[in-house]
C-alpha positions as CSV (number, residue, x, y, z in Angstrom):
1,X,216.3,-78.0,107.8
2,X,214.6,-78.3,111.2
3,X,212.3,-75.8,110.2
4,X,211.3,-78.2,107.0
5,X,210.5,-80.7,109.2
6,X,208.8,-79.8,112.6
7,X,205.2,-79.0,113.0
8,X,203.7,-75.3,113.1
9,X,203.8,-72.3,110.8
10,X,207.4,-71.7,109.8
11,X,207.2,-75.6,107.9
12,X,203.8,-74.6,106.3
13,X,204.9,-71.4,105.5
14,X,208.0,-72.8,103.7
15,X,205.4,-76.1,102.2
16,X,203.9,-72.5,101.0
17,X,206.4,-71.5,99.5
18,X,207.6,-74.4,97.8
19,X,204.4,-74.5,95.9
20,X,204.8,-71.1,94.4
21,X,208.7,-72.2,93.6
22,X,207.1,-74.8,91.4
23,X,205.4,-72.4,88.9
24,X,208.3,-71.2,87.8
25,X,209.4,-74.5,86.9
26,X,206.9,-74.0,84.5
27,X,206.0,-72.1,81.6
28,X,206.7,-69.6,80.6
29,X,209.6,-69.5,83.1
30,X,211.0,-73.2,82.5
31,X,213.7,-73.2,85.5
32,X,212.8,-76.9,85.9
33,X,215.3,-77.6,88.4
34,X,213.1,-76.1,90.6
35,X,210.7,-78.5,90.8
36,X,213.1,-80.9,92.0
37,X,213.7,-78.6,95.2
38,X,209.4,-77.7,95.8
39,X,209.4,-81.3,96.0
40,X,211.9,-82.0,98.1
41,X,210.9,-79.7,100.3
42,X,207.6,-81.1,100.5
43,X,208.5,-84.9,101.3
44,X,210.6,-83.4,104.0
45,X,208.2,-81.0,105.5
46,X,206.0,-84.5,105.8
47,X,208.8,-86.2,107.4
48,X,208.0,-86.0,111.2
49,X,204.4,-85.1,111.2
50,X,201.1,-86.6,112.2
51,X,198.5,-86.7,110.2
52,X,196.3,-83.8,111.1
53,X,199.6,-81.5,111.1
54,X,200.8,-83.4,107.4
55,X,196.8,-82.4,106.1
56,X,197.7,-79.0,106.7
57,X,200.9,-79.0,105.6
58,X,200.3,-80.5,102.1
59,X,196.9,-77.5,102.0
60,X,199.9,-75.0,102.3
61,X,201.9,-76.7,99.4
62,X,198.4,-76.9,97.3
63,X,197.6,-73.0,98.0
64,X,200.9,-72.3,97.3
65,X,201.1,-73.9,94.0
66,X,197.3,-72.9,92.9
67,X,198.0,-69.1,94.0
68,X,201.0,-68.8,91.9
69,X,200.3,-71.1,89.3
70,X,196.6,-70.1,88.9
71,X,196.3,-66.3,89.3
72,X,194.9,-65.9,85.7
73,X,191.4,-67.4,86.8
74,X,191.2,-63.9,88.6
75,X,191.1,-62.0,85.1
76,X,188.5,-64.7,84.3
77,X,186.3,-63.7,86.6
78,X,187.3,-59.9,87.1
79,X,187.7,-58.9,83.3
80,X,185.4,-60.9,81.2
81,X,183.6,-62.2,84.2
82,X,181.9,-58.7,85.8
83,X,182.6,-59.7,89.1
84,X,184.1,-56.5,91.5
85,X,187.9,-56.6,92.2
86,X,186.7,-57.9,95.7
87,X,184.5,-60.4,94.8
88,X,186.5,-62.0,92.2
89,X,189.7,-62.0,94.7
90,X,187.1,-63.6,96.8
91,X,186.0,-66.4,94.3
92,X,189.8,-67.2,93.6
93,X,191.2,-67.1,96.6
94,X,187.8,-69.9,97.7
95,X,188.8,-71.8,94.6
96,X,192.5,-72.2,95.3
97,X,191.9,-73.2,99.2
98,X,189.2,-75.7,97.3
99,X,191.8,-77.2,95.5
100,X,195.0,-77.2,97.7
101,X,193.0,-80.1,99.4
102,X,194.5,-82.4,96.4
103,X,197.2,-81.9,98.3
104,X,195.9,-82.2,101.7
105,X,194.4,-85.6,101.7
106,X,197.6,-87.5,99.9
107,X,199.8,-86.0,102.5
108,X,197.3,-87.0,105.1
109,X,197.6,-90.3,104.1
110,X,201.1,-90.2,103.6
111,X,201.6,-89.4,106.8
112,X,198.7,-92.2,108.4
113,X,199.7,-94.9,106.5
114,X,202.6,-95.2,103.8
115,X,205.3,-93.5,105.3
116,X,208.4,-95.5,106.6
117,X,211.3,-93.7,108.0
118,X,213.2,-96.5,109.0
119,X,213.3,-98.2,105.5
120,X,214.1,-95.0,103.2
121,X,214.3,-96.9,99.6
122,X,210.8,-97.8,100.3
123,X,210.0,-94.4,101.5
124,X,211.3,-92.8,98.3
125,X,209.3,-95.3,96.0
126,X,206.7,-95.1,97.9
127,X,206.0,-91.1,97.8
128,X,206.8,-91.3,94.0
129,X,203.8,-93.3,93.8
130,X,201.5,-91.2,95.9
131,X,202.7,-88.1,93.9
132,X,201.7,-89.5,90.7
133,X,198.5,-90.6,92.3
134,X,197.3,-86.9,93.3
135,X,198.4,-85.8,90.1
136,X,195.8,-88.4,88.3
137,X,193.7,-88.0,90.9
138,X,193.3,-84.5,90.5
139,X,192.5,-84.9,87.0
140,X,189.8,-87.3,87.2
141,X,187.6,-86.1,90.0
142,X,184.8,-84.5,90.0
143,X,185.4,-83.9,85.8
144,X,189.1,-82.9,87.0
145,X,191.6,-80.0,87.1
146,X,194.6,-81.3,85.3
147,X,196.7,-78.3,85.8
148,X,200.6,-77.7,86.3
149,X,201.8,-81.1,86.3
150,X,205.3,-81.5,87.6
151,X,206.1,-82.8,84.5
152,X,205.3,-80.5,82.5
153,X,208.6,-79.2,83.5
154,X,210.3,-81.5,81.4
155,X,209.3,-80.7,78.0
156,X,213.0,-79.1,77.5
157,X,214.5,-80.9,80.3
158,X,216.5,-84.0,80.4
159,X,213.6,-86.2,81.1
160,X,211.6,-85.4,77.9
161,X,212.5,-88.8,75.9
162,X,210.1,-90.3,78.8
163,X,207.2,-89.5,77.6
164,X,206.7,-91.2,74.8
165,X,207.2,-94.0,76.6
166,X,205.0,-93.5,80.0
167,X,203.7,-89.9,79.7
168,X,203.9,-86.9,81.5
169,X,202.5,-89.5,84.2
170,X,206.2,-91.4,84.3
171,X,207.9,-87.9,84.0
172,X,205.9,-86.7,87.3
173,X,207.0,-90.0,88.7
174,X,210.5,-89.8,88.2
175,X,211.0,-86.3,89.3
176,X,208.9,-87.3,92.7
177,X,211.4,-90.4,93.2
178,X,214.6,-88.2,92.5
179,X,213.8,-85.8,94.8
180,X,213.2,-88.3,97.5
181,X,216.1,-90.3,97.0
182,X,218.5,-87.0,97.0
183,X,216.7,-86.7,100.3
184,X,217.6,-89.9,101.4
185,X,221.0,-90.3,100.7
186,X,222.7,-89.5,103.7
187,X,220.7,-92.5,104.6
188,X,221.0,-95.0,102.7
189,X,224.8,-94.7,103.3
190,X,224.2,-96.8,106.5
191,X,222.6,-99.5,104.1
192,X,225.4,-100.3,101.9
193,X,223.6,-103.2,100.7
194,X,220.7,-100.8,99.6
195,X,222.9,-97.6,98.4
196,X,224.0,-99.2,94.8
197,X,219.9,-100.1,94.1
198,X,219.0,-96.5,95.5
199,X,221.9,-94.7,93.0
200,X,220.6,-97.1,90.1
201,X,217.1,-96.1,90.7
202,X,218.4,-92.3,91.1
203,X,220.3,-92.3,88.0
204,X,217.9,-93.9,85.9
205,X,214.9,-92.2,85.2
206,X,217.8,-89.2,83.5
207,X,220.0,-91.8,81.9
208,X,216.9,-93.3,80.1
209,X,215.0,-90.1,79.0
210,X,218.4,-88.3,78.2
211,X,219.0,-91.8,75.7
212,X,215.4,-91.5,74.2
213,X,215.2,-87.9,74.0
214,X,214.8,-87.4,70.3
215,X,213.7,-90.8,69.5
216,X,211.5,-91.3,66.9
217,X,208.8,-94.0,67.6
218,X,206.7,-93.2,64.9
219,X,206.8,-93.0,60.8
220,X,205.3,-90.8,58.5
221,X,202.1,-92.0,56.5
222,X,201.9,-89.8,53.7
223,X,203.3,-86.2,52.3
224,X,203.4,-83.2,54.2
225,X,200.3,-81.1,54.5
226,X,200.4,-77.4,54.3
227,X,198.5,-75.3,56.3
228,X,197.2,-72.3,56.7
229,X,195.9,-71.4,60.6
230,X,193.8,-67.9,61.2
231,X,194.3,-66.2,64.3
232,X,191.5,-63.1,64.7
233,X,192.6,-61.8,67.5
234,X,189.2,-60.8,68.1
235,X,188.3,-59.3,71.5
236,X,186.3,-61.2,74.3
237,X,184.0,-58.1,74.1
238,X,183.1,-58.2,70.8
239,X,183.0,-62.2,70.9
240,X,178.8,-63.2,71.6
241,X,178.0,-59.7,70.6
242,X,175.3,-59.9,68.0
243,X,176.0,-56.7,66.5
244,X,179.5,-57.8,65.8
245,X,178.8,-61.3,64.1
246,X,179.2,-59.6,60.6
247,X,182.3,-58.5,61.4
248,X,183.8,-61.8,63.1
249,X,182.3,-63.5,60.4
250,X,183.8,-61.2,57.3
251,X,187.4,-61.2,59.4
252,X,187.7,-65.3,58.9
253,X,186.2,-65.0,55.0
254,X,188.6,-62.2,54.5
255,X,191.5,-63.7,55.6
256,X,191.1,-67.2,54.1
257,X,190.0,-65.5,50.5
258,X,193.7,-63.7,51.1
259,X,195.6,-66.5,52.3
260,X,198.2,-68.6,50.6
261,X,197.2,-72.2,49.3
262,X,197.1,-74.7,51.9
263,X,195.7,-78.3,52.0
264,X,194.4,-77.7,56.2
265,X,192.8,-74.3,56.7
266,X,192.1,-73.6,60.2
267,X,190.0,-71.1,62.2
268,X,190.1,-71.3,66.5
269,X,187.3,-72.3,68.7
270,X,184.2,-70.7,67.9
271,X,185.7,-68.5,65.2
272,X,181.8,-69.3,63.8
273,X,180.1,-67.6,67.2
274,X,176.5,-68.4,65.9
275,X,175.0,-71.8,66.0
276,X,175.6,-74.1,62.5
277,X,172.5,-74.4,61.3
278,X,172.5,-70.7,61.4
279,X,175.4,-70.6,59.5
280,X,175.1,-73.2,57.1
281,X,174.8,-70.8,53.7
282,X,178.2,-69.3,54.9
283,X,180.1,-72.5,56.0
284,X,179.0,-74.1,52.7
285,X,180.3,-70.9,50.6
286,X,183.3,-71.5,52.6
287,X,183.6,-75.0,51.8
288,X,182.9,-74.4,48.3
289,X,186.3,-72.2,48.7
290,X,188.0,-75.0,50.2
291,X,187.1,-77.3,48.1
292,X,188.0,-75.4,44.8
293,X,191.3,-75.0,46.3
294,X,191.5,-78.6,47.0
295,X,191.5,-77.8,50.6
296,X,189.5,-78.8,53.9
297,X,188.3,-76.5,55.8
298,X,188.3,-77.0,59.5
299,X,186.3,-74.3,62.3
300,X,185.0,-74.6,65.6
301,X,181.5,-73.6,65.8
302,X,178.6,-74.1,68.6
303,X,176.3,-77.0,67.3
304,X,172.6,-77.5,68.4
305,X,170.7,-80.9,68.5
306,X,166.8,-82.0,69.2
307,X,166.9,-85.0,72.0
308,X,164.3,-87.0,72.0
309,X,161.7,-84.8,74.2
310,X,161.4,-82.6,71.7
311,X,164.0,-80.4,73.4
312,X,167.4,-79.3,72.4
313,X,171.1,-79.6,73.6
314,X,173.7,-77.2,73.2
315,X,176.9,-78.5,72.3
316,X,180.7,-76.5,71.5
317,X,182.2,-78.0,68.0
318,X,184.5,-78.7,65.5
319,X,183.2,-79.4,61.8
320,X,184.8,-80.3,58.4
321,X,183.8,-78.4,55.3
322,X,186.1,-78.7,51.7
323,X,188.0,-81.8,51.6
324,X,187.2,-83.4,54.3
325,X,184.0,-84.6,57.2
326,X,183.1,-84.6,60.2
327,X,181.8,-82.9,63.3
328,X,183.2,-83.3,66.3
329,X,181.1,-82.4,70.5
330,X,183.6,-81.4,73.1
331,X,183.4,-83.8,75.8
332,X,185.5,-82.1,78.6
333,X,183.9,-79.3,79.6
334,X,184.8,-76.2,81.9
335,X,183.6,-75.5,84.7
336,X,181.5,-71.9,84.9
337,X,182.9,-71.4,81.2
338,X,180.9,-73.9,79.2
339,X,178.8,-75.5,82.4
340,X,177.3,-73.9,85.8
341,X,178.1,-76.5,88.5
342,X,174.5,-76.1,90.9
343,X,173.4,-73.8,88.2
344,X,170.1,-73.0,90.2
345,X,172.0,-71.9,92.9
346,X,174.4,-69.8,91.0
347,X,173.1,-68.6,87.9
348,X,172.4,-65.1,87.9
349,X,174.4,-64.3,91.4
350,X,176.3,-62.5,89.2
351,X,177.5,-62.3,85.7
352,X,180.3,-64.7,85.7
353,X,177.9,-67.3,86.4
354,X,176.0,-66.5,83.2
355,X,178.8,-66.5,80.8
356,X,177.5,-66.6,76.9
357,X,177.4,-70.2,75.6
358,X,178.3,-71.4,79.8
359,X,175.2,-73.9,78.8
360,X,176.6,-76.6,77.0
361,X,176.3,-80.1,77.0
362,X,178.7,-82.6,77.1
363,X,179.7,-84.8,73.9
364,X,179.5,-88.2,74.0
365,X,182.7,-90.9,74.1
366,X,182.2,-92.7,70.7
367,X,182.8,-89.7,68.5
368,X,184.5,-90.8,65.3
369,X,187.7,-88.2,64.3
370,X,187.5,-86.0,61.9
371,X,188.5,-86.4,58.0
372,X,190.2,-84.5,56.4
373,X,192.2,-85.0,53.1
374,X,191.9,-88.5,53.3
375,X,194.0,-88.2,57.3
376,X,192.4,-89.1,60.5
377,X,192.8,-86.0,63.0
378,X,192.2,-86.1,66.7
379,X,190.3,-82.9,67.7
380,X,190.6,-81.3,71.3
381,X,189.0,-78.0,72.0
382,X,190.8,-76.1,74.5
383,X,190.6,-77.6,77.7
384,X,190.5,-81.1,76.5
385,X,194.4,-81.1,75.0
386,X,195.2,-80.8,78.8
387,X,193.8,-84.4,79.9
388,X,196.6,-86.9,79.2
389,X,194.8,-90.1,79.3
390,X,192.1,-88.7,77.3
391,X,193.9,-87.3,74.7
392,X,195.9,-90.3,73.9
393,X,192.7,-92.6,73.3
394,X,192.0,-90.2,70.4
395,X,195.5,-89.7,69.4
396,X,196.1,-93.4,68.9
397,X,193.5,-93.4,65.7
398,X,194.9,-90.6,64.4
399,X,197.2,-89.2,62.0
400,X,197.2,-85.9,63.0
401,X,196.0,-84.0,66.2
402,X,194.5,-80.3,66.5
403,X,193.7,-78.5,69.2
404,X,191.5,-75.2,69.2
405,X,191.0,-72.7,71.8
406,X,189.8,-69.4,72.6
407,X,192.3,-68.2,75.2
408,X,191.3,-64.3,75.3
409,X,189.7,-65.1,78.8
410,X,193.2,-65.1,80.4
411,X,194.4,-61.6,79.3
412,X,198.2,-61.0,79.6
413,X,198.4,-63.4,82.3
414,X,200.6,-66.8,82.2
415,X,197.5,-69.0,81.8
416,X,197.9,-69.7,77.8
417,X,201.3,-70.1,78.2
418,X,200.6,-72.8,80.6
419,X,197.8,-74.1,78.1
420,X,200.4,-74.3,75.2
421,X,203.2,-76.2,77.1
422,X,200.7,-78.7,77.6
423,X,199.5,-79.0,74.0
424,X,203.4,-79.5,73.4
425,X,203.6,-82.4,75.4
426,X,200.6,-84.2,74.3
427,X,202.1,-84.5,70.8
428,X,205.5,-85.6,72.7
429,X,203.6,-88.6,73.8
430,X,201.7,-89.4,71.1
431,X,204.8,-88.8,68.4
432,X,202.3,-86.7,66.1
433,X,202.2,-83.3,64.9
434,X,200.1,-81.3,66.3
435,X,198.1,-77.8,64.9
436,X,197.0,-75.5,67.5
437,X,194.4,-72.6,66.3
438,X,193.8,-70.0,68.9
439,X,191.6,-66.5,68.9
440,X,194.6,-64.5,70.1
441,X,197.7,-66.9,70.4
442,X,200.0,-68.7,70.7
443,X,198.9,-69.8,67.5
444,X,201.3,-72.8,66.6
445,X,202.8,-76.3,64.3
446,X,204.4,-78.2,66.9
447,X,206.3,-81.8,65.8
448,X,206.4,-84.8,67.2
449,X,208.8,-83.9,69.6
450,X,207.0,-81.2,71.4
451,X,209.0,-78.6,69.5
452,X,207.5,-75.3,68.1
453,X,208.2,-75.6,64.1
454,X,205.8,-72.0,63.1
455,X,204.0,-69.5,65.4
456,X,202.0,-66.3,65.7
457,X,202.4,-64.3,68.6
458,X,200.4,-63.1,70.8
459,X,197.7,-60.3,70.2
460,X,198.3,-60.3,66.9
461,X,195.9,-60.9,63.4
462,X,197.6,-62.9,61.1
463,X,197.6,-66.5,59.5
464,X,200.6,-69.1,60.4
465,X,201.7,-71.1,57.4
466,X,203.8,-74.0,57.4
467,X,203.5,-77.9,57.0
468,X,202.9,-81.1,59.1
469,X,203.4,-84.9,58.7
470,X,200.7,-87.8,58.9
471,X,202.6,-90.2,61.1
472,X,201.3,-93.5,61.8
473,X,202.5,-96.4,64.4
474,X,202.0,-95.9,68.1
475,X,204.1,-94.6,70.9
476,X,204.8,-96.8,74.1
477,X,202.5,-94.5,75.7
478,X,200.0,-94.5,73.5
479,X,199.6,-98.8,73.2
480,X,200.5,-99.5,77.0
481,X,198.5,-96.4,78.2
482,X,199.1,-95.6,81.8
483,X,198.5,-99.0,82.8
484,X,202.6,-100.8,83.5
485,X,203.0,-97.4,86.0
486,X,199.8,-98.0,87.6
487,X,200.9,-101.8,88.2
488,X,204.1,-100.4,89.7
489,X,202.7,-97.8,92.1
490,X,200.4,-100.7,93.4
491,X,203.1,-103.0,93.9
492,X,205.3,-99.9,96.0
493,X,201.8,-99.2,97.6
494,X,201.9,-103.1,98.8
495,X,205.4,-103.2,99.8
496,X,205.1,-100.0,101.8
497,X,201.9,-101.4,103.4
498,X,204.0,-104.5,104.3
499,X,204.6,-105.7,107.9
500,X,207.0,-103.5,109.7
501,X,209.2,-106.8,110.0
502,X,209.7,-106.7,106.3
503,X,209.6,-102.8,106.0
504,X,212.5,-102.4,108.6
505,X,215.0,-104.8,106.6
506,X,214.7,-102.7,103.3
């Protein structure tokens, strides 16, 4: 316990620790009790420390958490990437110690300015809302890194049924609060007039989500849809290889010519890996299927459009042929994969930083959804599903949500596993079904309660059939937004930054 608490190497080394613990509260290992004891081991490693010595020790959590959590970036870079085993150990290990900083400054400020000791209801409440803080924070700045959520540990756990009402954001928020109030037990004893509020906010957070969990907030709007979702499984190395367009190209005709009937057909991000209007005589014989078959046909393919200098943007897509219309510009883009951050600096270093199609341009925020059989769906490619806040402006409008992705760059590693817990929990909050399309899995239906209904595995060619539901009506989360936790976590922010007069009675 003293080690926990005291400045110096064995408390970072254990903050260290109790970052890697939290990955395994996580897919695909989903021990999510874990979590609960990474962060309580964090708010008491911060407990006694100033706040150069608290900016280190929240680093140590961040590296811990990123270095576990984030290894797959490393096949990134070293497989598809080109870069030497060296190098790219290099370029990870600089990214991760980038990152862990998320961690750093909160605790830094933790430790300056919000932390009270002597009053530990406030204490608890107030960490809570500095947690939930970094955790937006980190998804916001500069374009943001949204990645392994505490929440995210909920999605089976007893706190699921909250996030139709707040989001993974109240999740994240309630696990930060319980684990600071366990921590603070022993002291609130010596405040009996405070003990019965602390238990009552303890108990809760799990008392509420274990009520809601399996709530329905939303209604179907229409008959079930069946679909049909093709997963290539085509290699990363045969991908932007001109000599293998036929081939890509003859593998997603093939395969929907063979397929069952289905009103949604579905191909994964960039199944199409030439631009559209280079492709136009074989999307519109595909539509032409489609459409015979009373079906819409639904693809990601790269899209290129003139500004008005005469020059032209790049852009990564989702269009609508068949039943249906629409094209759709990804507007969160990632870093190195679809964008070069200082690309005069970096491009050509080495190959990495010249990724095929790592030139594209970012979508703008008035996009109308897609159509398709006479539905409203709400299209995130890849990266985008994992931006809560986002995702639920477009999800509100919709009827259905789908997500494609391409997640061959991450190899065997726990990275799409990762990528499709969060898909789950984005149509949790939004109460919709969600399709998810991927190159080489996990190709999947998942309900409105975050639950797997159909799925391919992993490195394999097939097509996933099944059905969803248009649902209409809003979730909590999806009318209120983000905003009633954002009030609360300024009002806690207030009370902790209250004058130590008031602080010292609570």
């Amino acid at each position: 316990m003293r080690w926990i608490t005291r400045p110096g190497w064995p408390g970072n080394l254990l903050a260290l620790a109790a970052g890697g613990l939290t990955t395994l509260a996580l897919a695909p290992f989903d021990l999510w009790p874990l979590v609960l004891v990474a962060v309580a081991m964090f708010y008491l490693g911060l407990r006694e420390l100033n706040p150069r010595q608290a900016l280190a020790r929240g680093w140590c959590y961040g590296f811990g958490l990123y270095g576990a959590g984030t290894s797959w970036i490393y096949v990134s870079i070293h497989t598809y990437g080109g870069a030497s085993v060296l190098l790219a150990g290099l370029l990870m290990l600089l990214f991760i110690a980038a990152i862990a900083l998320f961690f750093a400054l909160p605790a830094c400020v933790w430790a300056r300015w919000l932390r009270r000791n002597e009053a530990p209801l406030a204490d608890a409440l107030a960490f809570a809302a500095l947690w939930l803080w970094q955790e937006a924070f980190r998804g916001w700045f500069l374009t943001g890194f949204p990645w392994l959520y505490s929440g995210y540990s909920q999605l089976d756990g007893p706190l699921a049924g909250l996030a139709p009402v707040g989001g993974v954001w109240l999740i994240s928020f309630s696990l930060a609060l319980t684990a600071a109030l366990l921590c603070n037990l022993h002291r609130l004893r010596a405040r009996k007039s405070f003990l019965a509020m602390g238990v009552v906010l303890l108990l809760a957070p799990w008392v509420t989500g274990l009520a809601l969990k399996g709530h329905a907030w939303t209604s179907p709007s229409g008959a079930p849809l069946k679909v049909a979702a093709m997963q290539g499984n085509v290699e990363q190395s045969m991908k932007w290889d001109p000599q293998k367009l036929n081939d890509q190209l003859a593998l997603y005709r093939d395969m929907t010519f063979r397929s069952q009937q289905a009103d949604l057909i579905v191909w994964p991000e960039t199944a199409v890996p030439v631009l559209k209007e280079s492709a136009e005589g074989y999307l519109s014989m595909m539509g032409k299927f489609a459409s015979d078959r009373g079906a819409a046909l639904i693809t990601g393919v790269p899209v290129r459009e003139p500004t008005g200098r005469g020059e032209y943007r790049y852009y990564n897509g989702i269009t609508v042929a068949g039943q249906g219309d629409g094209t759709y510009y990804k507007q969160k883009l990632v870093p190195f994969g679809e964008y070069v951050p200082l690309q005069d600096l970096l491009r050509g270093l080495i190959s990495f930083f010249d990724l095929p199609m790592s030139d594209f341009a970012r979508g703008p925020n008035d996009q109308a959804l897609l159509q398709a059989k006479g539905y409203h769906i709400a299209p995130f490619i890849c990266y985008e599903v994992v931006y809560p806040e986002f995702a639920a402006g477009l999800s509100a409008q919709s009827d259905l949500l789908l997500t494609v992705s391409n997640d061959t760059w991450f190899g065997t590693s726990i990275g799409p596993l990762q990528h499709l817990q969060m898909a789950q929990m984005r149509a949790l909050e939004a109460g919709r079904w969600m399709i998810r399309a991927t190159n080489n899995g996990v190709t999947a239906l998942i309900d409105p309660f975050g639950k797997i209904t159909e799925q391919i595995p992993q490195f394999e060619r097939g097509v996933l059939y099944g059905e969803v539901v248009p649902m209409h009506e809003l979730t909590p989360y999806l009318h209120w937004r983000s905003w009633p936790l954002a009030i609360v976590c300024l009002l806690v922010f207030g009370w902790a930054l209250m004058a130590a007069r008031i602080s010292k009675t609570v």
